[in-house]
C-alpha positions in Angstrom: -27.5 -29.2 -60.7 -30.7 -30.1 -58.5 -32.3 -27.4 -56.8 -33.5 -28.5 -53.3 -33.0 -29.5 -49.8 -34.4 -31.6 -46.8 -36.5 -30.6 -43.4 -35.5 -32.1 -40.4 -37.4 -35.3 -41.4 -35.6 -35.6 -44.4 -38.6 -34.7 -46.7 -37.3 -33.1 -49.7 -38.2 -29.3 -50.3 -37.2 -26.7 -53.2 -35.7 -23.6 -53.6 -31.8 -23.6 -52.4 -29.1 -24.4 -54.6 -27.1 -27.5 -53.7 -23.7 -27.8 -53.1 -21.5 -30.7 -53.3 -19.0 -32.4 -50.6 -16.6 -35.2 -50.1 -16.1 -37.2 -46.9 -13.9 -39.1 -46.1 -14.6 -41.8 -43.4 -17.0 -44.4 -42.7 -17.4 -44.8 -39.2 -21.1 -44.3 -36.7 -20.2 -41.5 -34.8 -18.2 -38.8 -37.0 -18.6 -40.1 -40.5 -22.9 -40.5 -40.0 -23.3 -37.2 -38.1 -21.4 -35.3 -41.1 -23.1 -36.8 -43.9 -26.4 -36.8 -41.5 -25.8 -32.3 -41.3 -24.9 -32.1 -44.9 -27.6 -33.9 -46.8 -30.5 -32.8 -44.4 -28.9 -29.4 -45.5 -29.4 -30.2 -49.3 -26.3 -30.8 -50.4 -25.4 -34.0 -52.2 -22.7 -35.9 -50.2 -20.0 -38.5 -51.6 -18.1 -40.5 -49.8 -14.7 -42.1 -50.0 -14.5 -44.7 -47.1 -11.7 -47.1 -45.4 -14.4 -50.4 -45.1 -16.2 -50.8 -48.6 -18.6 -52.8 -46.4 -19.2 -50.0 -43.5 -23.0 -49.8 -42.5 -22.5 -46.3 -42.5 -23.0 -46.0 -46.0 -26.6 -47.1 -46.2 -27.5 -44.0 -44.8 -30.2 -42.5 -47.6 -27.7 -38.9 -47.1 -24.7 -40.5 -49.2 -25.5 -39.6 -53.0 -22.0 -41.8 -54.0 -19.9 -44.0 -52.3 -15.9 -44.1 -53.9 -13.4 -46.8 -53.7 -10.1 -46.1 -53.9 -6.9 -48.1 -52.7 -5.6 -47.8 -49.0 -3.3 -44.5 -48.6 -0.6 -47.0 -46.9 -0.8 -50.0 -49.7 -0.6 -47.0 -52.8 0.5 -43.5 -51.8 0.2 -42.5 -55.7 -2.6 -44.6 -56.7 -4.9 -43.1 -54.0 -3.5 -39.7 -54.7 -4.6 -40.1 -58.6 -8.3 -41.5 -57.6 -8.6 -38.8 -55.7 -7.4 -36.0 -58.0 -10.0 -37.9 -61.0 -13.1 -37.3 -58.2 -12.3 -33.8 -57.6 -11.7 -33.2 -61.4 -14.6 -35.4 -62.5 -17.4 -32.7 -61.3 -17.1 -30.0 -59.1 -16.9 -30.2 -55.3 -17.3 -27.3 -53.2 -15.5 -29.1 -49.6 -13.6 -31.8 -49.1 -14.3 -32.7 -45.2 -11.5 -35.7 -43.8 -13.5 -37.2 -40.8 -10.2 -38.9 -38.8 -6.3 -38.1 -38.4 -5.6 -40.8 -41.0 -7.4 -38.8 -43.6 -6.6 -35.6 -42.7 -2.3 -36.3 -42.5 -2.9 -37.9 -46.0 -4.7 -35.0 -47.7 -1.6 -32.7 -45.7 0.6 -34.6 -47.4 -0.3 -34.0 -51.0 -2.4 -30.7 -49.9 -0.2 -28.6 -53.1 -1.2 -31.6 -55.2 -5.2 -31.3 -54.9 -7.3 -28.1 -55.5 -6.2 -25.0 -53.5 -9.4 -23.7 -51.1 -12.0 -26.8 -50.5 -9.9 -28.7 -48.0 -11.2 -28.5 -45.1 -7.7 -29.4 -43.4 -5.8 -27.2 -40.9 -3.1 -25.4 -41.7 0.6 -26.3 -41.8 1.5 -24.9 -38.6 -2.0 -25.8 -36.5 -1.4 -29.7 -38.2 2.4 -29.4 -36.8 1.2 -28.4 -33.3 -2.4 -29.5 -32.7 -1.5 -33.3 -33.8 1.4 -33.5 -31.5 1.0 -33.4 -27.8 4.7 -32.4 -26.7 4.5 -29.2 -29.2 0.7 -28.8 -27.6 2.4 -28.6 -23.9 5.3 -26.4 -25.0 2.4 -24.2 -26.9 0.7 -24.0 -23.4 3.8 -23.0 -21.2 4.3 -19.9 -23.9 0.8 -19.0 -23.6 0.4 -19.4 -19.7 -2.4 -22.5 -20.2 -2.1 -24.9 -17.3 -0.8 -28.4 -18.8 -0.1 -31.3 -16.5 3.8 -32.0 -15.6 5.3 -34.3 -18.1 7.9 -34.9 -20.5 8.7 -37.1 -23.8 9.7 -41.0 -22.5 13.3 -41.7 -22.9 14.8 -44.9 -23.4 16.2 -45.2 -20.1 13.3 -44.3 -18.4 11.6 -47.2 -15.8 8.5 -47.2 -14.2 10.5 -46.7 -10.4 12.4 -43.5 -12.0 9.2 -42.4 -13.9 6.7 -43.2 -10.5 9.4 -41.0 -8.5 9.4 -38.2 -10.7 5.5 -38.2 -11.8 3.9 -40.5 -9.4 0.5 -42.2 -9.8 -1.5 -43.1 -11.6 0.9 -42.1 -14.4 -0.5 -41.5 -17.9 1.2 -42.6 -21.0 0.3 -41.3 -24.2 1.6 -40.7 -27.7 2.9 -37.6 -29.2 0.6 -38.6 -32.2 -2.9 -40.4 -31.7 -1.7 -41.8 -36.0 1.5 -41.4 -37.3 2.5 -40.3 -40.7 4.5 -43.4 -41.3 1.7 -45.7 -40.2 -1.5 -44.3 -41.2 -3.5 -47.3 -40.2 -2.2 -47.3 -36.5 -4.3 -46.0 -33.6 -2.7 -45.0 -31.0 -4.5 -44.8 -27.1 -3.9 -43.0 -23.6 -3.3 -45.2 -20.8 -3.5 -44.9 -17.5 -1.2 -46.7 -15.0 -2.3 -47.2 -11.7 0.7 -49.0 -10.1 4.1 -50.0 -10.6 3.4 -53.2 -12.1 1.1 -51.8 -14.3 3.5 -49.4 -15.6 6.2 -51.7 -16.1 4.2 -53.9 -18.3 3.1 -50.9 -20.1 6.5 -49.8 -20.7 7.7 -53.1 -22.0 5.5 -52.8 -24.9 6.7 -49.3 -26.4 9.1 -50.3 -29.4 10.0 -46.7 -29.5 9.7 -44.8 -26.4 10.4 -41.4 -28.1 6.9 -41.5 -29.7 5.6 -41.1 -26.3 4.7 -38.6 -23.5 4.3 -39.2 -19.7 2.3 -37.2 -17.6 1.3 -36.9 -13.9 -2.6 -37.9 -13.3 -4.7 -34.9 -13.0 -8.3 -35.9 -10.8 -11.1 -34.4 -12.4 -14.2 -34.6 -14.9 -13.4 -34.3 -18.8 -14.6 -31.2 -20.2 -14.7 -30.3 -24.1 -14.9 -27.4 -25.4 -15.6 -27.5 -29.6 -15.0 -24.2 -31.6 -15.5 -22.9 -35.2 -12.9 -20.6 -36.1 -11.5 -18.6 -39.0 -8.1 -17.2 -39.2 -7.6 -17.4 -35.6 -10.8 -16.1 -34.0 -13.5 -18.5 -32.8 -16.6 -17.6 -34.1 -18.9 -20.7 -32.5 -18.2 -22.5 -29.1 -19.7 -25.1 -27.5 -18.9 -27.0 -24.1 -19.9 -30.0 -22.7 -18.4 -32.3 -19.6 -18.6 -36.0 -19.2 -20.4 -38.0 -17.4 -18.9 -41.2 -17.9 -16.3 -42.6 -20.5 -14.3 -45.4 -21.3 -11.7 -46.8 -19.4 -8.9 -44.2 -20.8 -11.3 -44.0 -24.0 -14.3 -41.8 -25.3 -16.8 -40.1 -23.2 -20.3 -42.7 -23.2 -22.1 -40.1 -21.3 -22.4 -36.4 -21.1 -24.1 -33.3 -20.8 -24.0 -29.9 -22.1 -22.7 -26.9 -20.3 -22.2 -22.9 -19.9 -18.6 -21.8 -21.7 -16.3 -21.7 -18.9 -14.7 -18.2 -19.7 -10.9 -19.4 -18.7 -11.1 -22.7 -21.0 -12.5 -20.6 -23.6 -10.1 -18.2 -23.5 -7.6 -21.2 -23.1 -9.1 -21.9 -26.6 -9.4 -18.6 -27.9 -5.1 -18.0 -26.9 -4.2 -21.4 -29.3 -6.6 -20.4 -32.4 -5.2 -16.8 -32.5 -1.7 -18.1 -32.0 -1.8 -21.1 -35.1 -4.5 -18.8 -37.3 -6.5 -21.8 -37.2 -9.6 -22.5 -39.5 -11.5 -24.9 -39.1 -13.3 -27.2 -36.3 -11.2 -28.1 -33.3 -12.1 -29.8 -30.0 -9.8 -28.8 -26.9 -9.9 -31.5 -23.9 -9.9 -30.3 -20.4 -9.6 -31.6 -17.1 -11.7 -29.8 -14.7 -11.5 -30.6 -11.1 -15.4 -29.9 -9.4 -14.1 -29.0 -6.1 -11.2 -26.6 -6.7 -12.2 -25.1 -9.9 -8.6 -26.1 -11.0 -7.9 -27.5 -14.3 -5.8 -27.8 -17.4 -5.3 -28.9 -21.1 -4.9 -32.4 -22.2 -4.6 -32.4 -26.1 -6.3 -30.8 -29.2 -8.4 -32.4 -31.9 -8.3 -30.0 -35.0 -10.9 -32.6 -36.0 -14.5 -33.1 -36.0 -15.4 -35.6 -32.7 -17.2 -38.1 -31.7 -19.1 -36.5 -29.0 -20.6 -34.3 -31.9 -23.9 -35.6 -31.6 -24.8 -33.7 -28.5 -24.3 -30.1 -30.6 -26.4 -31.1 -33.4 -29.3 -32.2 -31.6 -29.4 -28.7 -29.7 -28.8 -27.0 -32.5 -25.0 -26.2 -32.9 -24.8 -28.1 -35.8 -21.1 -27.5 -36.7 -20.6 -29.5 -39.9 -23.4 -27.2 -41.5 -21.8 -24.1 -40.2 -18.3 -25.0 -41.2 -19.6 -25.6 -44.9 -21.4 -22.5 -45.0 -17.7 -20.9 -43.6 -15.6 -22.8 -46.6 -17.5 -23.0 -49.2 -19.6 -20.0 -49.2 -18.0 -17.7 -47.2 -20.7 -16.4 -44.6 -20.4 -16.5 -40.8 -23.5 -17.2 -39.1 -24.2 -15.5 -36.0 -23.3 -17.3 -32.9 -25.5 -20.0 -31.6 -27.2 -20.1 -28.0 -28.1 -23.5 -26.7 -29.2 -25.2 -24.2 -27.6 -26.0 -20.9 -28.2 -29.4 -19.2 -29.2 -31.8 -22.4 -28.1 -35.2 -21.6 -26.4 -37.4 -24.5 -25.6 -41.1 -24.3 -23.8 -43.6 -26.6 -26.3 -46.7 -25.4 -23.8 -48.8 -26.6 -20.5 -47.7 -25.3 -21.9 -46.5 -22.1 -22.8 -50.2 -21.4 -19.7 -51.2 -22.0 -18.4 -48.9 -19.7 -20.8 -49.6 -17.2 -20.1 -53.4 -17.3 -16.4 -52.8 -17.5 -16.7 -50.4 -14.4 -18.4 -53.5 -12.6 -15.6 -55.7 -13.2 -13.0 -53.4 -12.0 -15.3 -53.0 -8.7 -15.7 -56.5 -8.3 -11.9 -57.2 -8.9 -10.9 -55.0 -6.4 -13.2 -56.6 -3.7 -11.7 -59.8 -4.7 -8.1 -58.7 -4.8 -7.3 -58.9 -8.1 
């Protein structure tokens, strides 16, 4: 086994022993900060992506990339390439970077080895990755949550605009669904009637989604560590700017808000959670009012804010897993600015266009 790490500059230096991880992903954001913590952390990373072509995995960090079939084309087949990895040399921590992976290591999670999955637990993956069980997990424990229901098959957007108003937001129970691992599903926001209507129309199964009244107010995230139900590192940050209905493009990091903390603090204790979770807020400025959206028992994509100031989670959560030590908690910095170039034009331009569609009555 080699017997070294990497500064922040990735120069190579001696004297740790390294460990060994799988990830699973390939994307920029998630995927590249993981791989990024763990190999400038000495420890040799493989990977088993979705896109055998990603640019992802050129970064000099992945040791090994793996190909295996798609989950959804060969349930058995993948399961088999992925037992031969994990019984070909040892790993110390299997890390999923996305729903899809994660639901598909749940579902064999009794068929791969016990302790270096770095997945939630049965009950936090039946609650945290479904937003209905989420709200009814936030009226037991007294954490404001937006009025809303599940869609029924009757509903239309007159009846649902009477009863919830506007803007109305739609969203699914599940972000990926079990039975279709390679479908993403997104919030919307619908800002009239029409809009609405439209939406509605395209929803084969109306069951598999929520509706919720529109809550005015800045994201806020607040991303934990925690073992067996106590958070043991938290970080918050707030956006700036985001997508339309999409990832923040823009944000900034901020003090720990000591009732969205605790809002945290009230769901790990209650699902033992282990792991790395993010917990979206809406936070409204003026009124100091504000209340839980959803839960991402997930690494995120906003991660690379953390890591440059230091809260570098992926690091922290190996040293949890695989060797069992707790680090002591980690102050940062308040006020660092992070910015996806890239999306955050996007947004910027996209913003334009809605501006300039209003002025000309579109």
């Amino acid at each position: 086994m080699c017997s070294f790490t990497y500064d922040e500059k990735g120069t190579a230096m001696t004297g740790t022993t390294r460990g060994r991880v799988l990830v699973f992903g390939d994307d920029m954001r998630i995927f590249l900060a993981i791989v990024r913590s763990l190999g400038r952390a000495g420890k040799e990373v493989h990977v088993v992506p979705f896109d055998w072509q990603a640019p992802a995995l050129t970064s000099k960090y992945v040791t090994r990339v793996h190909h295996l079939p798609r989950y959804t084309d060969a349930p058995q087949e993948w399961l088999a390439g992925v037992q031969d990895i994990l019984a070909s040399q040892p790993f110390d921590l299997v890390i999923p970077c996305c729903d899809r992976a994660i639901l598909a290591l749940d579902q064999h999670r009794h068929e791969l080895p016990a302790g270096i999955l770095a997945i939630p637990n049965p009950l936090s993956m039946q609650v945290l990755f479904d937003k209905q069980l989420t709200r009814e997990l936030c009226g037991e424990l007294g954490i404001p949550a937006m009025q809303g229901r599940p869609l029924r098959a009757g509903d239309t957007a007159q009846s649902l605009v009477r009863e919830l108003g506007l803007p109305l937001v739609i969203k699914p129970r599940r972000s990926v669904s079990s039975d279709n691992l390679e479908a993403w599903e997104t919030v919307t926001v619908a800002r009239s009637a029409a809009d609405l209507e439209a939406l509605l129309a395209t929803l084969g199964q109306p069951s598999r989604y929520l509706a919720e009244a529109f809550f005015a107010g800045a994201g806020v995230g607040v991303s934990v560590l925690a073992k067996d139900g106590t958070i043991l590192q938290a970080f918050q940050h707030r956006r700036l700017r985001e997508g339309k209905a999409g990832p923040s493009t823009y944000r900034v990091s901020e003090a720990l808000h000591q009732g969205l903390y605790d809002a945290a603090a009230k769901i790990c204790r209650r699902t033992s959670f282990t792991g790395v979770c993010m917990f979206e807020f809406r936070f409204n400025l003026v009124s100091g009012d504000w209340v839980l959206l959803e839960t991402n028992a997930r690494f995120w994509g906003s991660m690379g804010l953390p890591l440059a100031i230091g809260v570098d989670f992926p690091r922290l959560l190996y040293e949890l897993m695989a060797e069992g030590r707790q680090s002591p908690t980690i102050d940062y910095r308040i006020g660092v600015r992070s910015r996806n170039f890239m999306l955050d034009g996007l947004s910027l331009l996209g913003s334009l266009r809605r501006l300039r569609g209003a002025e000309l009555g579109a």
